[in-house]
C-alpha positions as CSV (number, residue, x, y, z in Angstrom):
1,X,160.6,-124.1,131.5
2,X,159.7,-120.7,129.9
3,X,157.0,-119.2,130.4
4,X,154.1,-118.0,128.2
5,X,153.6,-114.8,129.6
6,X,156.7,-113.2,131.9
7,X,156.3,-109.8,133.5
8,X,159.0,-108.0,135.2
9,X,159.4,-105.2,137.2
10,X,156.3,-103.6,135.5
11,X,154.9,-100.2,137.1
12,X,153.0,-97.6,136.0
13,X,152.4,-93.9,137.2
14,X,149.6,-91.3,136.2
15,X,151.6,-87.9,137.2
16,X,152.7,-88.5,140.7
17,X,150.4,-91.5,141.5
18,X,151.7,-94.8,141.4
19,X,149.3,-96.9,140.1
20,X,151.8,-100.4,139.7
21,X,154.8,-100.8,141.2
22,X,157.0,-103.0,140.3
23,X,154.7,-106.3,139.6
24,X,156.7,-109.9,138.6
25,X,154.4,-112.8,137.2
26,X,154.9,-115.5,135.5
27,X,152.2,-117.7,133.5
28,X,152.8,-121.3,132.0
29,X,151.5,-123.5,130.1
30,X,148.1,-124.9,131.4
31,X,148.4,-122.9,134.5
32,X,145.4,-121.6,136.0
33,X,146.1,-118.5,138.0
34,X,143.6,-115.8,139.2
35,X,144.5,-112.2,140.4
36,X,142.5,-110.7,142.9
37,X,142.6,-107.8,145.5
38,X,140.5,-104.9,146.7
39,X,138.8,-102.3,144.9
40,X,142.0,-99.4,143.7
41,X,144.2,-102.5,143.9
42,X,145.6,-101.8,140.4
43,X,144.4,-105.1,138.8
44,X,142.4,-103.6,135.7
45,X,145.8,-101.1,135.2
46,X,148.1,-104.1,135.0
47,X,145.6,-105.9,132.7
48,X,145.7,-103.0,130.9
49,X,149.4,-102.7,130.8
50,X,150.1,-106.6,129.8
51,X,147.4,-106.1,127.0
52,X,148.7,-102.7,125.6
53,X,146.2,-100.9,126.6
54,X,148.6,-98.8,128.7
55,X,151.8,-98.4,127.9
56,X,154.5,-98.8,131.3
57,X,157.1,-96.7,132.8
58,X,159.1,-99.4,133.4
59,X,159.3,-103.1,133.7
60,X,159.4,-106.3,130.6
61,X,156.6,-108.2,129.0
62,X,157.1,-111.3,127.6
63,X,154.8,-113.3,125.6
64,X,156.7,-116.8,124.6
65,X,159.7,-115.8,125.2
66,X,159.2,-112.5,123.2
67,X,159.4,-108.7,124.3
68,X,156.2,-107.3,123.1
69,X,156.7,-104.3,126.2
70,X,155.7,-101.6,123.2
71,X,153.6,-103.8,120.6
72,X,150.4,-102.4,120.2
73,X,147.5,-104.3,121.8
74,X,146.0,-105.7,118.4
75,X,149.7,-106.9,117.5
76,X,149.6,-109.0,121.0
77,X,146.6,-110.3,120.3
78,X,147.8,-112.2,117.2
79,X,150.3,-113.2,119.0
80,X,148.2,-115.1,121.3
81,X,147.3,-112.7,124.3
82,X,143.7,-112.8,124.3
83,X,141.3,-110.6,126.5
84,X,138.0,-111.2,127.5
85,X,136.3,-108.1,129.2
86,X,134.0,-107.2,131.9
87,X,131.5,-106.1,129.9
88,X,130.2,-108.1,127.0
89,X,130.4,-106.5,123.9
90,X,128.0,-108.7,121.5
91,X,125.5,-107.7,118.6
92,X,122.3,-108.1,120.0
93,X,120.9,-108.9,116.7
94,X,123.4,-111.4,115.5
95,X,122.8,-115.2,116.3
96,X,125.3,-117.3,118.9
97,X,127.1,-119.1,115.8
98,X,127.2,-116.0,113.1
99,X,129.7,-114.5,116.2
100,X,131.6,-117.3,116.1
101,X,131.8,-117.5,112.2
102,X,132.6,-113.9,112.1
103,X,135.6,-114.4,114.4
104,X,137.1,-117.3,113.2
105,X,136.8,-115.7,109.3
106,X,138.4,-112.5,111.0
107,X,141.5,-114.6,112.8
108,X,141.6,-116.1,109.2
109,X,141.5,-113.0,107.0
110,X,138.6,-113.9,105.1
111,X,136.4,-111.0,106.7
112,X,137.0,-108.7,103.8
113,X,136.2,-111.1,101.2
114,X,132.5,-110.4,99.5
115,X,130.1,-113.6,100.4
116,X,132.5,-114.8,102.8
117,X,131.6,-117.6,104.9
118,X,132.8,-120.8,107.1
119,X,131.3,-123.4,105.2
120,X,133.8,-121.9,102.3
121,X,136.7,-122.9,104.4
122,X,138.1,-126.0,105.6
123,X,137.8,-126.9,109.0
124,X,136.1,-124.0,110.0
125,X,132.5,-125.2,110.5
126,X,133.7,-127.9,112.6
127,X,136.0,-125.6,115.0
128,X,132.5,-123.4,115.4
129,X,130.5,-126.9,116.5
130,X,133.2,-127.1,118.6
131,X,133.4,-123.8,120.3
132,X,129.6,-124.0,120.9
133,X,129.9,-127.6,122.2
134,X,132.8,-126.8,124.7
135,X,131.0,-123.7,126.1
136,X,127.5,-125.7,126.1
137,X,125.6,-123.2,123.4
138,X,125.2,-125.6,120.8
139,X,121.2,-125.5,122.0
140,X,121.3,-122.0,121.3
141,X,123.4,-121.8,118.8
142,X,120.7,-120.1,116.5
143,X,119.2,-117.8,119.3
144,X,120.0,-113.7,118.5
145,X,122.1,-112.5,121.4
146,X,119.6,-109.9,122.6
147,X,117.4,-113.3,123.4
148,X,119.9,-115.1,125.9
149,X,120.2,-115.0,129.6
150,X,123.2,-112.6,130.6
151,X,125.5,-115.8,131.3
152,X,124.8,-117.3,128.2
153,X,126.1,-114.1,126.8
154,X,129.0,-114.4,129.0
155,X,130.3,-118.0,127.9
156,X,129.9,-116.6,124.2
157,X,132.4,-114.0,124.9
158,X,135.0,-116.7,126.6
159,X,134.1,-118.7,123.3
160,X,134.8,-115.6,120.9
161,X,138.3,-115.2,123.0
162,X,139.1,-118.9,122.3
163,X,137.7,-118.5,118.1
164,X,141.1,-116.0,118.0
165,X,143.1,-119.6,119.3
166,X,145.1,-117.8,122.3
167,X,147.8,-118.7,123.8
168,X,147.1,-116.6,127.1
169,X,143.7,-116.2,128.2
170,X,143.3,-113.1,130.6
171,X,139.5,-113.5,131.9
172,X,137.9,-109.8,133.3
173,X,135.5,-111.2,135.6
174,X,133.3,-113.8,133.6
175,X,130.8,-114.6,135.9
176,X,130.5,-110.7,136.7
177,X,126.5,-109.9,136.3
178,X,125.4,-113.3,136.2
179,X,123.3,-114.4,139.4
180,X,125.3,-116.5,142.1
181,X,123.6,-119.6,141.5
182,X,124.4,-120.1,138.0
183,X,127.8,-118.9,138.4
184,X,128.8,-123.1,138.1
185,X,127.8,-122.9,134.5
186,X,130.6,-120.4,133.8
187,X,133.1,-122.6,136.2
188,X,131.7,-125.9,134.1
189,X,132.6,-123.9,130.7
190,X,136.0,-122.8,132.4
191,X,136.8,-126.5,133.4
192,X,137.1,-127.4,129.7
193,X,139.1,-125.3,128.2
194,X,142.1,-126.5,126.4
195,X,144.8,-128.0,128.7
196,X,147.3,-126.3,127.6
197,X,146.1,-122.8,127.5
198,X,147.7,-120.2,130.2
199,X,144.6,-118.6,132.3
200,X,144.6,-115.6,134.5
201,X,141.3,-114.7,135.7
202,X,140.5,-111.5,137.5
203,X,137.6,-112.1,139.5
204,X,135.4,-111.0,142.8
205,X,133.5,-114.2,143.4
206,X,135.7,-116.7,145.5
207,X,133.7,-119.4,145.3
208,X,134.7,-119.3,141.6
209,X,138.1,-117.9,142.1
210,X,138.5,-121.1,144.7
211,X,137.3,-123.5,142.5
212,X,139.1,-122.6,139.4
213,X,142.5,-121.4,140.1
214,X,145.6,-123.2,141.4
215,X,147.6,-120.4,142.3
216,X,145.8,-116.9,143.5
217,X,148.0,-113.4,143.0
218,X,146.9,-110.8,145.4
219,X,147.2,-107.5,144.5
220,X,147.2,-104.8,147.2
221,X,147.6,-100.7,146.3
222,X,149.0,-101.6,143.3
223,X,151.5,-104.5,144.5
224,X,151.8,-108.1,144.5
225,X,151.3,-108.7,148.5
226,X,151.9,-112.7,148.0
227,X,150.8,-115.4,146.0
228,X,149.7,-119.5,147.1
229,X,147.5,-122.0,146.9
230,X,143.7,-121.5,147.8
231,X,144.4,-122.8,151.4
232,X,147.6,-120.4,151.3
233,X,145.6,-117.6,150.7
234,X,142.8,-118.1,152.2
235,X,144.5,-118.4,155.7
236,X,147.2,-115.1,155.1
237,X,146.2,-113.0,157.3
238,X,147.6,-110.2,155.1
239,X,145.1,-111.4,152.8
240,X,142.2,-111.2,155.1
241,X,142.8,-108.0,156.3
242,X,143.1,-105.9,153.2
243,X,140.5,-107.9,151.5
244,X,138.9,-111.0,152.6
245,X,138.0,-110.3,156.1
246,X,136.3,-112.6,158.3
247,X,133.9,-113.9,156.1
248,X,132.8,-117.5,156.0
249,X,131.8,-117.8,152.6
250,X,135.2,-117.2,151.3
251,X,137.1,-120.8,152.6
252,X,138.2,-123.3,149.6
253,X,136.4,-126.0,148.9
């Protein structure tokens, strides 16, 4: 079966510092895969270099069955690669649904038209009910940004990567900033994204990481030290000593 997303051989160097070395991965359909490893690992540079951010020095990207190793980040993401980023990046004056509306107009083309607007368009308004119902923001739908709690903010910013309909979804730490014991509203939203949709998710939190993914990539000075199962991982001692340790808190559930 191909793969959505195949990467090859990719490495990257910044003068004489290798900063990737040679990373393989492969991402299918309705897999659910999370990349983690220590701080300086390399993870944000290979984001960076399977989004376009960064271009390689060597190595293949496919996208479905594509080469899109030198297309330009915003020619991958219509394509299908969709980021979502550490960081939100949200108008805090701008309600929940005029985000969606905006992005769903822009993914159409409408954006440039004067008086643009989803209820103009078939479809549309219902695929925004349906964005806010998935990531449970319907109730808030009407709320300005600057007036939700800092997860709220961060399930709108999965929902504005699914508005753009990707085929890959590469997560940068989604439940980053949001406090520990609400971090099972963002593992609720993750649950119900669309079956079919490839997910790699870079994230610190293990409970999360443990819960959501089915196969864990570890990345370790910039390559891939091994990849398994929760369990798998979890009891590598490779795994342990460059970055789990001897914690309890990190065994899967």
């Amino acid at each position: 079966m191909t793969a959505l997303l195949d990467v090859e051989g990719l490495s990257k160097n910044f003068g004489g510092l290798q900063v990737s070395a040679g990373i393989t991965l492969a991402l299918h359909a309705g897999e659910r895969c999370a990349l983690i490893g220590p701080n300086g690992a390399g993870k944000t540079t290979f984001v960076n270099l399977v989004t376009g951010v960064l271009e390689p020095c060597a190595g293949t990207i496919r996208l479905a069955g594509e080469t899109i190793t030198r297309l330009p980040a915003e020619a991958r993401v219509r394509r299908g690669l969709i980021r979502s980023f550490q960081v939100a990046r949200l108008f805090r004056s701008m309600t929940v649904r005029e985000h969606l509306e905006l992005a769903v107009l822009e993914r159409e083309g409408h954006t440039h038209r004067l008086f643009a607007s989803v209820g103009r368009v078939p479809g549309l308004a219902d695929e925004v009910a349906g964005l806010l119902d998935g990531m449970g923001l319907t109730a808030v739908a009407g709320t300005a940004v600057g007036r939700l709690a800092y997860g709220q903010q961060r399930l709108l910013e999965i929902a504005l990567a699914l508005a753009l309909k990707p085929k890959v979804l590469i997560l940068d730490e989604p439940a980053a900033g949001v406090p520990h014991a609400e971090s099972h509203r963002i593992l609720d939203a993750l649950e119900r994204l669309p079956p079919d949709l490839a997910v790699l998710m870079i994230e610190h939190d293990m409970d999360l990481v443990f819960r959501f993914a089915r196969r864990i990539v570890v990345l370790a000075q910039g390559r891939l030290l091994c990849s398994g199962t929760a369990r798998e991982i979890a009891a590598d001692p490779r795994v342990r000593e460059v970055y789990l340790g001897s914690r309890a808190d990190v065994q899967p559930h």
